[in-house]
C-alpha positions as CSV (number, residue, x, y, z in Angstrom):
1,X,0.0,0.0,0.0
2,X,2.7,2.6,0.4
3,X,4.1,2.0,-2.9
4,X,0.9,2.8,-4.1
5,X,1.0,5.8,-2.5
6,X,4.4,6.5,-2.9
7,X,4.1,6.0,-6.9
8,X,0.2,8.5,-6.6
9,X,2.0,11.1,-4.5
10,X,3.8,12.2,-7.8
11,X,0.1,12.4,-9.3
12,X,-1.0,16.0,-10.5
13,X,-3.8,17.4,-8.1
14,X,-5.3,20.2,-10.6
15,X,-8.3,17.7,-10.2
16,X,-9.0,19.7,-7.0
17,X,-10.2,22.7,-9.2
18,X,-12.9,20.7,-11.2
19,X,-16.1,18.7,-10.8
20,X,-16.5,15.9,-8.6
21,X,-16.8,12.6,-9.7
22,X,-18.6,9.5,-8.4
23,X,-18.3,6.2,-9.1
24,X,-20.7,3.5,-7.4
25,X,-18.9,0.6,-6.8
26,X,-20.7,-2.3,-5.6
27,X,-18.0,-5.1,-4.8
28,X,-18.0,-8.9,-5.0
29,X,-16.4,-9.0,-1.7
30,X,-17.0,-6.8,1.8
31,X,-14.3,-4.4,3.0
32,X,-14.1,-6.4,5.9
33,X,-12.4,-9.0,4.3
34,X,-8.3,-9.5,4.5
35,X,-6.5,-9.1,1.1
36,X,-10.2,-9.8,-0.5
37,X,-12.3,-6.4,0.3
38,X,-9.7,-4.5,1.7
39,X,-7.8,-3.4,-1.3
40,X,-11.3,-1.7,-2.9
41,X,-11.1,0.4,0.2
42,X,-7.5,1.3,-0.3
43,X,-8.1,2.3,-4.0
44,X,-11.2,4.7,-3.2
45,X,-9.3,6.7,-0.2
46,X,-6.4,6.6,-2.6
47,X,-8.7,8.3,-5.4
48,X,-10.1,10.5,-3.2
49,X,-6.8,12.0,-1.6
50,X,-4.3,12.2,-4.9
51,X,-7.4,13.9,-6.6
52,X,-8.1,16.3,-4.2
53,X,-11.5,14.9,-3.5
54,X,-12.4,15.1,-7.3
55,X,-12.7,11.3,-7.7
56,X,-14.6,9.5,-5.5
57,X,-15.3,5.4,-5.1
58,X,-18.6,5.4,-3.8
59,X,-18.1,1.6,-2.7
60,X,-21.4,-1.4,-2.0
61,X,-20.6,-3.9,0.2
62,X,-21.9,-7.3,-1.4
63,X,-26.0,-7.2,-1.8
64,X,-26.1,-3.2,-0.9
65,X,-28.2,-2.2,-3.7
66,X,-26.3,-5.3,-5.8
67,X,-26.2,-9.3,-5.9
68,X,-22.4,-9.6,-6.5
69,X,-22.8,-11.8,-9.3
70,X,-25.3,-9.2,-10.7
71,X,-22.0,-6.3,-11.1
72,X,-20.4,-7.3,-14.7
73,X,-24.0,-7.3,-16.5
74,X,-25.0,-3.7,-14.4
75,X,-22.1,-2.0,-14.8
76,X,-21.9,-2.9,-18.6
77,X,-25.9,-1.4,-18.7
78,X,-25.0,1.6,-16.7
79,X,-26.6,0.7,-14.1
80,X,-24.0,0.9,-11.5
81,X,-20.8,3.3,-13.1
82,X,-18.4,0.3,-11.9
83,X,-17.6,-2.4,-9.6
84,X,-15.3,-4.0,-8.1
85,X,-14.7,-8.2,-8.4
86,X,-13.0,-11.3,-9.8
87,X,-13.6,-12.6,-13.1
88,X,-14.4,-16.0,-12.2
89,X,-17.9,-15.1,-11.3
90,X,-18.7,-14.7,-14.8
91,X,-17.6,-18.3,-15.5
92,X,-20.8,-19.2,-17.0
93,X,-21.3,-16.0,-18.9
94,X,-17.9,-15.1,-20.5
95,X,-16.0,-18.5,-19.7
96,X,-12.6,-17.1,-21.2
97,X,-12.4,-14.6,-18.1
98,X,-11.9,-16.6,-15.3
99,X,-8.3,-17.2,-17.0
100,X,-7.9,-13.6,-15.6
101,X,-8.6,-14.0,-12.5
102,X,-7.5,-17.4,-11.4
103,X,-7.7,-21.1,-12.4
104,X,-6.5,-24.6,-11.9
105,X,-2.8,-24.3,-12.5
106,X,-2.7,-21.0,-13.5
107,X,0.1,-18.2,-12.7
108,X,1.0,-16.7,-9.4
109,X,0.7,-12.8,-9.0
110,X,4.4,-12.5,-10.5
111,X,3.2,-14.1,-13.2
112,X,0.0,-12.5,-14.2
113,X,1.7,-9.0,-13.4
114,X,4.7,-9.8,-15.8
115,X,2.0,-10.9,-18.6
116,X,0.2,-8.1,-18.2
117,X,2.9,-5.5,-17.7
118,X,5.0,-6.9,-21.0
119,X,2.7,-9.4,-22.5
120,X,-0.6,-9.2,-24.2
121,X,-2.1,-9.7,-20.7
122,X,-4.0,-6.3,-20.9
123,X,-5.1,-6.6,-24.4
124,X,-6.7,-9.7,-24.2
125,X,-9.1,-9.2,-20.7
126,X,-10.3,-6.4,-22.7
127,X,-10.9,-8.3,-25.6
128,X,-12.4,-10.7,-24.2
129,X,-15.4,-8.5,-22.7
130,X,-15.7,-6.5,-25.8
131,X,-15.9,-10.3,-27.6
132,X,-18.6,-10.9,-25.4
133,X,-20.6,-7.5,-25.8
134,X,-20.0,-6.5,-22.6
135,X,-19.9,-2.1,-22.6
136,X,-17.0,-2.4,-19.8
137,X,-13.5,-1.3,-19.1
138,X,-11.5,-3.4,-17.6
139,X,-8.2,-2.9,-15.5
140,X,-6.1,-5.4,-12.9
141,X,-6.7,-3.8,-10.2
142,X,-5.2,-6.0,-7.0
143,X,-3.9,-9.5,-6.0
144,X,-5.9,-11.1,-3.6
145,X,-3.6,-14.4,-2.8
146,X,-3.4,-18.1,-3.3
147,X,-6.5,-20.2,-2.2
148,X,-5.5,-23.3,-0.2
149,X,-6.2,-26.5,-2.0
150,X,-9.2,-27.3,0.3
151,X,-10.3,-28.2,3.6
152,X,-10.9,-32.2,5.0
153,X,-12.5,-34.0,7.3
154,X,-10.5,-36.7,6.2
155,X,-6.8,-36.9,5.0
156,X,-6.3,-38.0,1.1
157,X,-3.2,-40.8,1.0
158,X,-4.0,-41.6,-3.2
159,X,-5.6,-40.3,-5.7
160,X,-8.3,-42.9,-5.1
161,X,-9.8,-41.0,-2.1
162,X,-10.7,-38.7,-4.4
163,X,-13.5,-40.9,-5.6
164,X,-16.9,-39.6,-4.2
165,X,-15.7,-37.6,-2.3
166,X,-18.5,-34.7,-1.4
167,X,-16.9,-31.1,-1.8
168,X,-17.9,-27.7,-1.4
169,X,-15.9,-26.6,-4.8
170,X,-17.0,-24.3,-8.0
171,X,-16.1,-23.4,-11.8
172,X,-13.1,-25.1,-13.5
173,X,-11.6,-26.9,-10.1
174,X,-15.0,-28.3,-9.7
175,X,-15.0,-30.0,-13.1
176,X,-11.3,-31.3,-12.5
177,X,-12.5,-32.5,-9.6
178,X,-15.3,-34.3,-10.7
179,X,-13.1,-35.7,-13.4
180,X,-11.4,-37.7,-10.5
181,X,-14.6,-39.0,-9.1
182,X,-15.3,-36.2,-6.4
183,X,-19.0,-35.3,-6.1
184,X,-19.5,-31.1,-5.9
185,X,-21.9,-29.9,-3.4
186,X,-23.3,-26.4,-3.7
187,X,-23.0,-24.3,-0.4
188,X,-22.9,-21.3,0.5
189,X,-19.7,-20.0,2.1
190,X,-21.4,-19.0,5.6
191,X,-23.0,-22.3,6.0
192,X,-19.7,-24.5,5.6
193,X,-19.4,-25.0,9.5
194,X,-22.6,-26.2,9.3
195,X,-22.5,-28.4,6.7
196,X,-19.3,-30.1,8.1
197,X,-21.4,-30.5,11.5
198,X,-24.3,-32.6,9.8
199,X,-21.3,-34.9,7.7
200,X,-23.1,-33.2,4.2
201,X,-19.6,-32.6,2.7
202,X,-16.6,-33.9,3.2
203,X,-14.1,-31.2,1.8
204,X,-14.6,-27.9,1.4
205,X,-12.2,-25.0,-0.9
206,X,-13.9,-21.1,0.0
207,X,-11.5,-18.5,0.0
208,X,-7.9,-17.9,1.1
209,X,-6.0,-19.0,3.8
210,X,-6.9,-15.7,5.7
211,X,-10.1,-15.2,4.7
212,X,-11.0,-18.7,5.7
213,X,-9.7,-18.2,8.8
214,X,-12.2,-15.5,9.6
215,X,-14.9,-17.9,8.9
216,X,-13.7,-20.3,11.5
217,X,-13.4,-23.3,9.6
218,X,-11.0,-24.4,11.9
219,X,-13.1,-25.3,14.3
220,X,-14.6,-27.9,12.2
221,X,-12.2,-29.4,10.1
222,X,-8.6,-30.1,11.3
223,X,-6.4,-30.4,7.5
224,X,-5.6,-28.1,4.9
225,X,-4.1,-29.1,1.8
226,X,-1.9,-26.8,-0.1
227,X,-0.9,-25.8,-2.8
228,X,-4.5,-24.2,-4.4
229,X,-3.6,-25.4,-7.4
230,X,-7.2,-24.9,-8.5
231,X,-6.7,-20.7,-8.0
232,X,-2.6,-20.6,-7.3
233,X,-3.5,-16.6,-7.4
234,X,-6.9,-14.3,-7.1
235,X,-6.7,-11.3,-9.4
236,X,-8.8,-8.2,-8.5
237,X,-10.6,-6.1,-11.3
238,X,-12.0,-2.8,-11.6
239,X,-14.9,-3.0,-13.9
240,X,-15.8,0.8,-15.2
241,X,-19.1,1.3,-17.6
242,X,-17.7,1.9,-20.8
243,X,-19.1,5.5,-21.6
244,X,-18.4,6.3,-18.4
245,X,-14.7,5.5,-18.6
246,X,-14.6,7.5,-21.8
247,X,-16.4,10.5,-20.3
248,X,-13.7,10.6,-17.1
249,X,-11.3,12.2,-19.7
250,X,-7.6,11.3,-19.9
251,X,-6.6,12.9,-16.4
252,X,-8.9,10.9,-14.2
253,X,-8.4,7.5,-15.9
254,X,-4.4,7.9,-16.0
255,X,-5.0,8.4,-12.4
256,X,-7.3,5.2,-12.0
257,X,-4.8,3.0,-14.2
258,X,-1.9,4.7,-12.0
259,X,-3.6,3.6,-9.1
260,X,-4.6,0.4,-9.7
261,X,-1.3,-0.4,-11.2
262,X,0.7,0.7,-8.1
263,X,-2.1,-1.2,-6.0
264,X,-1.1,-4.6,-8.1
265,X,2.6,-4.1,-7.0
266,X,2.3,-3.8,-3.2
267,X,-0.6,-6.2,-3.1
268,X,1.3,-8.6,-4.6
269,X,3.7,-9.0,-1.9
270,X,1.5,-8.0,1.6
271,X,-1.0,-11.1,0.0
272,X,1.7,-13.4,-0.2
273,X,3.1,-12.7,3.1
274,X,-0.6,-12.3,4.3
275,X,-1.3,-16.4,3.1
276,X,1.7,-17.2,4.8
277,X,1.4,-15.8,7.8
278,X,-2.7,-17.3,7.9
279,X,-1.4,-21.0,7.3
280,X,1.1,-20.8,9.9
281,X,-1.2,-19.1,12.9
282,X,-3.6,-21.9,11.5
283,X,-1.3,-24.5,12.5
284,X,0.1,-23.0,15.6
285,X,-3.1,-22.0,17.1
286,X,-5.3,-23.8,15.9
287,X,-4.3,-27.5,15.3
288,X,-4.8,-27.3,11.7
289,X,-2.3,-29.9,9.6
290,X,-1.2,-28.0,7.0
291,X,-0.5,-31.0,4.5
292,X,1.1,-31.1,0.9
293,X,-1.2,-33.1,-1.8
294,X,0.3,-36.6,-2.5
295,X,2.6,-36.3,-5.9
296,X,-0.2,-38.8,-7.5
297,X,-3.3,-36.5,-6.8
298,X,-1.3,-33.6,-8.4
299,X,-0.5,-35.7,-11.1
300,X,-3.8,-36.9,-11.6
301,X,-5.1,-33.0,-11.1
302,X,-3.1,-31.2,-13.8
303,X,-3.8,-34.8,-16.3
304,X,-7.8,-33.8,-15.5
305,X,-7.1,-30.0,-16.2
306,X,-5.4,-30.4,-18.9
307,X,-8.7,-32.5,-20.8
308,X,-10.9,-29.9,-19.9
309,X,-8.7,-27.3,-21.0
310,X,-8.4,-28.5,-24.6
311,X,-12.5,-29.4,-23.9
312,X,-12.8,-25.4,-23.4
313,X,-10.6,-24.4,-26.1
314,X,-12.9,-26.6,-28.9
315,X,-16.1,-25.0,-27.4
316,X,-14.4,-21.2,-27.3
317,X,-12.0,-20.2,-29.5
318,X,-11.0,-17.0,-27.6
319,X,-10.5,-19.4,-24.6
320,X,-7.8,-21.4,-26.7
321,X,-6.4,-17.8,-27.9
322,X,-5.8,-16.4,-24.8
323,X,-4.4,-20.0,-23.0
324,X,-1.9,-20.4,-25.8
325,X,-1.0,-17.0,-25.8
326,X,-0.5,-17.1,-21.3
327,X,1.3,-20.2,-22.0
328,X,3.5,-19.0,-24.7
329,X,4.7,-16.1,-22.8
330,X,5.1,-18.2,-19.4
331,X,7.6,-20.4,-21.8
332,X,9.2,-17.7,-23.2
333,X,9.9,-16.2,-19.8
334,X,11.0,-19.7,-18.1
335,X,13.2,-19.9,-21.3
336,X,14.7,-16.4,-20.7
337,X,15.7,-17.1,-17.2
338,X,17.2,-20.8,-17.6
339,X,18.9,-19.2,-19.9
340,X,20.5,-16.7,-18.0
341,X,20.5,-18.9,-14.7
342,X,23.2,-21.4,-17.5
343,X,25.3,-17.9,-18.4
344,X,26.0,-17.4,-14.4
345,X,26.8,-20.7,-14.0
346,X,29.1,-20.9,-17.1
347,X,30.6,-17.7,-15.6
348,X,31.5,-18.9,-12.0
349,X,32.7,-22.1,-13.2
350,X,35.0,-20.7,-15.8
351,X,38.6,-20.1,-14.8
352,X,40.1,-16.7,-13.3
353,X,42.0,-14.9,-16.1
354,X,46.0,-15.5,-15.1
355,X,47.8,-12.0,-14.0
356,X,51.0,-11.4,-15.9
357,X,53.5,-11.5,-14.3
């Protein structure tokens, strides 16, 4: 947050001298919420201060006025001027999305921020709403952390105890899952405890490791799996109606893509450290086992993924397009630094250069 600030503070301020603008911003997640909500609240008092007051977040907390998977279709119609979410709630509607927000074996936050900052990252998300009709601007806004890989009543030795299992799990993880025999259960976030009390599921993935713990899921269940390969990362988005965007003029949205930008950078780190930090006082604390999957399960995970990956691509071209072209550049960089990790070692094991004498 205070390299946001820091990068802001250099931010002209003759916005103070003209009308005020307000965006309503109803958000997916409540401020409330570590890493999640939090950074929507940073943004707006960020706004509000480099721009003298002349920009101003008017931010919803979830069901205020908006159902949260209600925000990409209003804010498109001008109903709301933005919002503030995660594109995997518009798996259904705009399937090639949720590859910016998150999903099974995806990139960390490095990586999405490098394929965005020098790839075609940007580009596509936009394209991909425009594709889709959708009258929004689009911008990366924050990183919200890893999800762990899922919470168990029961600990999972082989792929094999996979097989009807009943979990609380969504979207693309879901259909891996299900590809390994697991059953998914629809339930809602705040009734997980519950659930686990009457034995109705026996796994559950929600949120992150921090957010999770806020739900007390710990007092359930007793055995976290990591890593989340189904979300290894949770980007952020700022969804702005498009005429809207275009009637902000060029100062205001520099200051916007300024902000969000800057917002990327420091959340990239504090949500890393933040996941961290939850798993261990989880374990500590709590009693939690913090467990790694088995090698097979992962195995047998990424196998699944892959399937319905090239299933996806068949069905939606612009899916395939903008896989390929993550994938391409996530080569291209691993290439790039093997590369130069082979020069340094070349270097250090070549022989000093003899003195004369």
């Amino acid at each position: 947050m205070a390299i946001a600030a820091a990068v802001l503070a250099g931010f002209p301020s003759s916005l103070a001298a003209g009308e005020t603008v307000t965006l309503v911003t109803p958000m997916v997640y409540g401020t409330h919420l570590p890493g999640l909500g939090k950074p929507a609240l940073t943004l707006a008092r960020t706004l509000k201060e480099r721009s003298g007051g002349a920009l101003f977040l008017d931010l919803k907390e979830p069901g205020d006025g908006t159902v949260p998977h209600e925000i990409l279709d209003k804010v498109s119609d001008g109903k709301v001027d933005a919002g503030f979410a995660t594109a995997g709630f518009w798996a259904a509607k705009v399937p090639a999305a949720t590859l910016f927000g998150g999903f099974p074996f995806g990139p960390d936050a490095e990586g999405y921020l490098a394929w965005f900052d020098q790839g075609n990252g940007r580009k596509l998300y936009q394209e991909v709403y425009d594709q889709a009709g959708l009258k929004v601007h689009v911008i990366p806004c924050a990183f919200g952390g890893a999800e762990a890989g899922g919470w168990f009543a029961k600990e999972i030795h082989t792929k094999k105890d996979i097989e009807g299992l009943r979990m609380r799990i969504f979207g693309l993880g879901a259909r891996v899952m299900s590809r390994l025999g697991a059953v998914p259960v629809l339930v809602p976030g705040g009734d997980l405890p519950k659930a686990f009390d009457k034995g109705q599921i026996d796994a559950a993935e929600l949120y992150t490791p921090a957010v999770d713990r806020e739900q007390a899921l710990q007092d359930k269940v007793k055995i976290v799996y990591v890593p989340g390969w189904h979300q290894p990362e949770t980007v952020l988005e700022l969804l702005i109606n498009k005429d809207r965007w275009n009637a902000l003029g060029p100062e205001r949205q520099d200051l916007i893509e300024t902000g969000c930008h800057a917002l990327l950078k420091s959340s990239l780190a504090e949500s890393a450290s933040l996941q961290a930090a939850a798993l261990a006082s989880l374990s500590a604390k709590d009693g939690v086992r913090v467990l790694p999957w088995p090698e097979d399960v992962l195995v047998a995970l990424r196998e699944a993924w892959g399937e319905i990956a090239r299933e996806e691509g068949t069905r939606d071209y612009i899916f395939k397009e903008v896989l390929a072209d993550l994938e391409t550049f996530e080569a291209k960089v691993a290439g790039k630094a093997a590369g130069k990790a082979a020069g340094e070692t070349e270097q250090a094991a070549s022989p000093a250069p003899s003195k004369a004498p």
